[in-house]
C-alpha positions in Angstrom: -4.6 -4.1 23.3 -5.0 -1.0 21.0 -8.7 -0.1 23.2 -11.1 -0.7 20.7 -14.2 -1.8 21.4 -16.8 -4.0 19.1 -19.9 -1.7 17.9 -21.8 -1.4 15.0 -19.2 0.6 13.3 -17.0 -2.3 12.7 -19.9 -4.9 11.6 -19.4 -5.8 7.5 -22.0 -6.0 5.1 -23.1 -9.6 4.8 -21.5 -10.1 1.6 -18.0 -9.0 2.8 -17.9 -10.7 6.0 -15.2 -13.5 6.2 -15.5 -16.9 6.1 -14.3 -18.7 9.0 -11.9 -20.7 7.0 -9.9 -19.8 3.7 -8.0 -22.1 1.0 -4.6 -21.0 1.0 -3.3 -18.9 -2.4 -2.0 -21.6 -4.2 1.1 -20.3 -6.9 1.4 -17.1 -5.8 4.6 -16.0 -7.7 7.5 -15.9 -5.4 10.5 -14.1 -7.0 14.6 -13.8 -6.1 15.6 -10.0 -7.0 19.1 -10.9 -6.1 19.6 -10.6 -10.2 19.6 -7.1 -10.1 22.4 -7.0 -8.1 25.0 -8.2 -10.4 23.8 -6.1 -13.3 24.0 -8.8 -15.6 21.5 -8.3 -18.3 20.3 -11.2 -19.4 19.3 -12.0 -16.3 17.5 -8.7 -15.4 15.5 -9.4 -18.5 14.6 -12.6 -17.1 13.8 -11.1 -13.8 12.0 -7.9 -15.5 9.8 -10.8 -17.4 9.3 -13.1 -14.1 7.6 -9.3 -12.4 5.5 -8.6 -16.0 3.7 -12.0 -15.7 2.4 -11.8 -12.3 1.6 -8.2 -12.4 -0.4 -9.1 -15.6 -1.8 -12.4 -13.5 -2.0 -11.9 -9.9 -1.0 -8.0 -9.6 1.2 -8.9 -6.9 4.0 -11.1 -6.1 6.6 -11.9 -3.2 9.9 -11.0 -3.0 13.4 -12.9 -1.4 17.0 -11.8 -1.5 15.8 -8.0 -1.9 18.9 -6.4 -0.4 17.1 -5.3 2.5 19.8 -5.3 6.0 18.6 -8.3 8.4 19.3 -5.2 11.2 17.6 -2.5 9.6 14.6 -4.5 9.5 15.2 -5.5 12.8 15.0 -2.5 14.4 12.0 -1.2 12.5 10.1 -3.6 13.4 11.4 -3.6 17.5 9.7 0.5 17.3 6.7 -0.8 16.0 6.2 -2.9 18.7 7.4 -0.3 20.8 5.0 2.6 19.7 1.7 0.2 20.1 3.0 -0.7 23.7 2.9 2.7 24.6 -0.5 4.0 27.0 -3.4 5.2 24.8 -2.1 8.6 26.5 0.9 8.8 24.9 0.1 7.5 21.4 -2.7 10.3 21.6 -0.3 13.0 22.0 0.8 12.1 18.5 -2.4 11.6 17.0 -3.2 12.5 13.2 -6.2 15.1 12.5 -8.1 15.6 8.5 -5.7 18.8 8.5 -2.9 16.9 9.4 -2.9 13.3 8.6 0.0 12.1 10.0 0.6 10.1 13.0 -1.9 7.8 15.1 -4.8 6.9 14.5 -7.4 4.1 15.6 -11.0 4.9 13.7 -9.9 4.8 10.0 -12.8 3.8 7.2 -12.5 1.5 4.3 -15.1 1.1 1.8 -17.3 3.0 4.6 -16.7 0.3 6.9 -14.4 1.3 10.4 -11.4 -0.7 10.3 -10.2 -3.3 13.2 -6.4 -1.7 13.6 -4.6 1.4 15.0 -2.2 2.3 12.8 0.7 5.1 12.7 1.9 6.9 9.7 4.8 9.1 9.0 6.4 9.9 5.6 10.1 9.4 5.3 11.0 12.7 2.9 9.2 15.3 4.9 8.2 18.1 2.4 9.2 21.8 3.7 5.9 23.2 5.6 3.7 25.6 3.2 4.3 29.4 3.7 0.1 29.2 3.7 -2.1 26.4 4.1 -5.2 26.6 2.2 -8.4 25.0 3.1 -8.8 21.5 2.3 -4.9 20.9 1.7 -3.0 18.2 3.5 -0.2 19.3 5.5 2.5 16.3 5.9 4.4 16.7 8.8 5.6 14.3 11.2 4.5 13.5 14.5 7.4 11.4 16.7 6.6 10.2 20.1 8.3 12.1 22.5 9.4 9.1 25.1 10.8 6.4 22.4 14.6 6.8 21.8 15.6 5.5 18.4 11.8 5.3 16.8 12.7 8.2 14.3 15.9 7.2 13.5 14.9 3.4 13.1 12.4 4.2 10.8 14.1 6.7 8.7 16.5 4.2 7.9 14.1 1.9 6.9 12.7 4.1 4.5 15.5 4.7 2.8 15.9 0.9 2.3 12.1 0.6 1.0 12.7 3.7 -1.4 15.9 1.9 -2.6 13.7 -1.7 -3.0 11.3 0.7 -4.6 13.3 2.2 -7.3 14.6 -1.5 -8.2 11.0 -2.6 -8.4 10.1 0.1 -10.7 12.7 -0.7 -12.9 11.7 -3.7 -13.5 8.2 -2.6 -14.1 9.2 -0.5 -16.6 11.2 -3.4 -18.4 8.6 -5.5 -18.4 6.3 -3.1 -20.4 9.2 -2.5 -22.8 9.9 0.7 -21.4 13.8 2.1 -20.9 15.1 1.1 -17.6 14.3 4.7 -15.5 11.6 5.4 -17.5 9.4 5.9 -14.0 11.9 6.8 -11.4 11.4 10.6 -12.5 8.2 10.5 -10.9 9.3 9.7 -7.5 11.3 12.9 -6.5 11.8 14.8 -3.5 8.1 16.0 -3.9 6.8 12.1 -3.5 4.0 11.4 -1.2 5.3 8.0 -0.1 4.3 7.1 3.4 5.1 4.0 5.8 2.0 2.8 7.8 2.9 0.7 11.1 -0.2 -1.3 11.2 -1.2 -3.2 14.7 -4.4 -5.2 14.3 -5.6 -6.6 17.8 -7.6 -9.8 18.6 -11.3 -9.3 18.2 -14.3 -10.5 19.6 -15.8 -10.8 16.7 -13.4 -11.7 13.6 -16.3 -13.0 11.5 -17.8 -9.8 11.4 -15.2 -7.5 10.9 -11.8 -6.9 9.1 -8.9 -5.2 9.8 -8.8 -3.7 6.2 -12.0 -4.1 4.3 -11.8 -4.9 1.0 -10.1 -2.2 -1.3 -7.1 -1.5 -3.8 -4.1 0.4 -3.2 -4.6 3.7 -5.0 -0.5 4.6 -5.2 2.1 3.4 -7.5 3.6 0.1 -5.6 3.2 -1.2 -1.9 5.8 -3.0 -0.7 4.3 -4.7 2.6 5.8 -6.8 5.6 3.7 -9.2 7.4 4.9 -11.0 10.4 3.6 -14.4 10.6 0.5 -14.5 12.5 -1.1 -14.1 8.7 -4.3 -12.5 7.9 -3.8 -10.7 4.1 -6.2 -12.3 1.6 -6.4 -11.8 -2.0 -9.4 -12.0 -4.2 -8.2 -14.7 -6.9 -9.0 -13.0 -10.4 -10.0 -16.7 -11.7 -13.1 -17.3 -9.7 -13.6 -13.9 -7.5 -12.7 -16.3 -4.3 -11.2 -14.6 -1.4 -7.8 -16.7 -0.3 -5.3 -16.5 2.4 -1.6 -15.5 1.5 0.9 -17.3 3.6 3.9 -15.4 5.1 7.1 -16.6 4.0 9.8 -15.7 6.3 12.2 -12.3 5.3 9.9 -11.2 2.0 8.3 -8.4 1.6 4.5 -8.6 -1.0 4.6 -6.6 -3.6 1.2 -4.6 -4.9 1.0 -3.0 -8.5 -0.9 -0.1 -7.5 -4.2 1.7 -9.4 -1.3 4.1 -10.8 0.8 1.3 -12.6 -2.4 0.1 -14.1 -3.1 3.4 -15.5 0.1 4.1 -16.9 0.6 0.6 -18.4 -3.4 1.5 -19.8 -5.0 -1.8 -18.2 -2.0 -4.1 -19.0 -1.3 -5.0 -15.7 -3.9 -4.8 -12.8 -4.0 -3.7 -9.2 -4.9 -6.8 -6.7 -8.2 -6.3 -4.6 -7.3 -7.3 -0.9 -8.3 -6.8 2.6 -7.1 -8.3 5.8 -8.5 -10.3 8.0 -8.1 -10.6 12.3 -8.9 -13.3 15.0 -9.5 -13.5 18.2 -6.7 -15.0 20.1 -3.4 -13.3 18.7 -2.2 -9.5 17.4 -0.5 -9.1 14.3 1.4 -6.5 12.7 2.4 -5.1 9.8 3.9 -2.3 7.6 3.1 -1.0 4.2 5.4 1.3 2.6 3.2 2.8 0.0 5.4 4.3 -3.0 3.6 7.4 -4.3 4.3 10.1 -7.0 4.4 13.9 -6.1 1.7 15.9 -6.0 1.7 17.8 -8.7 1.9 14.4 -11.1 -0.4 14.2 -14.3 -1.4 10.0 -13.9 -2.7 9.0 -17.4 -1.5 5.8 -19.4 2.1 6.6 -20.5 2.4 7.7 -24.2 4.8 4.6 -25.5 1.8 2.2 -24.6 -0.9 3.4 -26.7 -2.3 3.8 -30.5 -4.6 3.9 -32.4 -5.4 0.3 -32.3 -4.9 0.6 -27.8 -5.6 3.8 -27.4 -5.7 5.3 -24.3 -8.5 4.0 -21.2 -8.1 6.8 -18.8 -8.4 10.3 -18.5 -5.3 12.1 -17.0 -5.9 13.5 -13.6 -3.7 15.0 -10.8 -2.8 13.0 -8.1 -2.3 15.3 -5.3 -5.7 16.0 -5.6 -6.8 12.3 -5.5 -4.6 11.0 -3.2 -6.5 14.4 -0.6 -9.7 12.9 -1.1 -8.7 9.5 -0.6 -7.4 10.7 2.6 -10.1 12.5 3.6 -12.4 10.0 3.9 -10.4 7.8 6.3 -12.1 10.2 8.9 -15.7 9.5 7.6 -18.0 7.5 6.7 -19.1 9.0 3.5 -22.3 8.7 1.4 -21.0 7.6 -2.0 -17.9 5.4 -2.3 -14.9 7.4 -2.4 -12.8 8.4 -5.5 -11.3 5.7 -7.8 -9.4 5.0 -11.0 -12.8 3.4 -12.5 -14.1 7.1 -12.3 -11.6 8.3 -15.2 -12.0 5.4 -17.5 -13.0 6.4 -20.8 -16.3 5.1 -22.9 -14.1 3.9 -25.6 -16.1 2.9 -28.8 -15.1 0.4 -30.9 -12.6 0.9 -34.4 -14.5 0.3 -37.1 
């Protein structure tokens, strides 16, 4: 299953390999959105307060009674396990290149490290193709399997149920930092660079030397991920820098602030380090919808949440232009660790 093959490439650092048994995450905040639903606002507050606690504590949480259709997820997940099924001849005739980094792909790098998966990517607003295409810039254009009747049309409906999960889920970010209501949703326009990634991680010969994500943060605003329940995500816990597993819990979906939302709420909340692990005797699946900002977004900490006494911990910088390196190096192993937020923190001194 997925035809990878155990080398070198795959084989952590010491230090990062997995242990062969982890404590479960203990308290983990798990948290019913159905509030939002009845737009009373009391209990939005309550809800907005509930999402502010563990993105300050855990930066991430689950979610139940999100609104999400029992059918739509359904059939999203049915064409995932459809697509990997397919012959490695077929999923290569939609395979994803640096120019064009959509579609499949089985030798992607984290931290430097090649990841134990095959994954497929698509984004569900397709942008208009560039009149010109420079060099260096990203073309996002989909790639649908020919010889899999209802894959597109599966999975465009399920992105517009993430974006609309999304949207709620910003909302009550924004509350939480004492921000108005929509105070974010401009960023997310027609322009976004949201993506879904169907994720197929298969057994391994050797899962105590290699993961099926190494270790990382999500560089985008929010990830809203489904796991099935073969289990496998692990957390580092902020309390004592222990790696622990996180238990699927049956229709949810995990919620990740993102390296943007810690930017833009300047360090109040914090994106969760994770990585997944595999095994050896079963496949698992999952898919990340990552919820991104356009590309021609200025990501700095937003001006209602600084001052003189907090002022601000980042330098602005564009994200299209992050978000191409970032991307770029999922083709290569590189010689310095790619781009992150900690490279736009400020040297603040201390008032005095």
């Amino acid at each position: 299953m997925g035809g990878l093959s155990m080398d070198q490439a795959f084989v952590q650092a010491p230090e990062h390999r997995p242990k062969a048994a982890l404590a479960e995450a203990a308290g983990i905040p798990v948290i019913d959105i159905s509030p939002l639903a009845n737009g009373d606002e009391a209990s939005v507050e309550a809800l907005a307060a509930e999402v502010g606690k563990a993105s300050r504590e855990w930066g991430f949480f689950v979610v139940v009674r999100h609104g999400v259709p029992d059918d739509t997820m359904a059939r999203a997940l049915e064409a995932q396990r459809a697509f990997f099924a397919m012959t490695p001849e077929q999923k290569a005739a939609v395979r994803r290149d640096e120019a064009a980094p959509l579609g499949y792909y089985e030798s992607e790098h984290t931290k430097n490290v090649r990841d134990w998966k095959e994954v497929f990517d698509l984004v569900p607003r397709e942008p208009p193709p560039p009149a010109a295409v420079s060099d260096g810039e990203l073309v996002f254009q989909n790639k649908w399997p020919q010889d899999l009747p209802g894959f597109r049309e599966a999975l465009e409906e399920y992105g517009n149920a993430m974006e609309q999960l999304a949207l709620n889920l910003m909302e009550l970010i924004a509350r939480s930092l004492g921000l108005r209501p929509d105070r974010l949703k401009g960023f997310f326009k027609d322009d976004q660079t949201t993506f879904i990634r169907l994720n197929h991680y298969p057994p391994c010969p050797s899962p105590d030397l290699a993961l099926g994500v190494g270790r990382h943060k999500d560089a985008g605003a929010l990830t809203v991920l489904y796991q099935d329940d073969v289990g496998g995500l692990d957390v580092r816990r902020r309390s004592d820098g222990e790696w622990v597993r996180v238990r699927p819990v049956p229709d949810s979906f995990i919620i990740n602030v993102g390296d943007i939302v810690q930017v833009w709420s300047n360090d109040r909340y914090e994106s969760a380090e994770h990585r997944v692990s595999v095994n050896s005797h079963k496949e698992r699946f999952s898919m990340p919808y990552f919820f991104n900002p356009g590309s021609g977004a200025m990501i700095e900490p937003l001006e209602e949440l600084v001052s003189d006494e907090n002022p601000p911990r980042y330098d602005a910088y564009n994200w299209g232009e992050f978000f191409s390196t970032r991307k770029n190096s999922n083709f290569k192993k590189l010689a310095v660790e790619n781009v992150q937020i900690a490279h736009f923190r400020k040297d603040l001194k201390p008032i005095v």
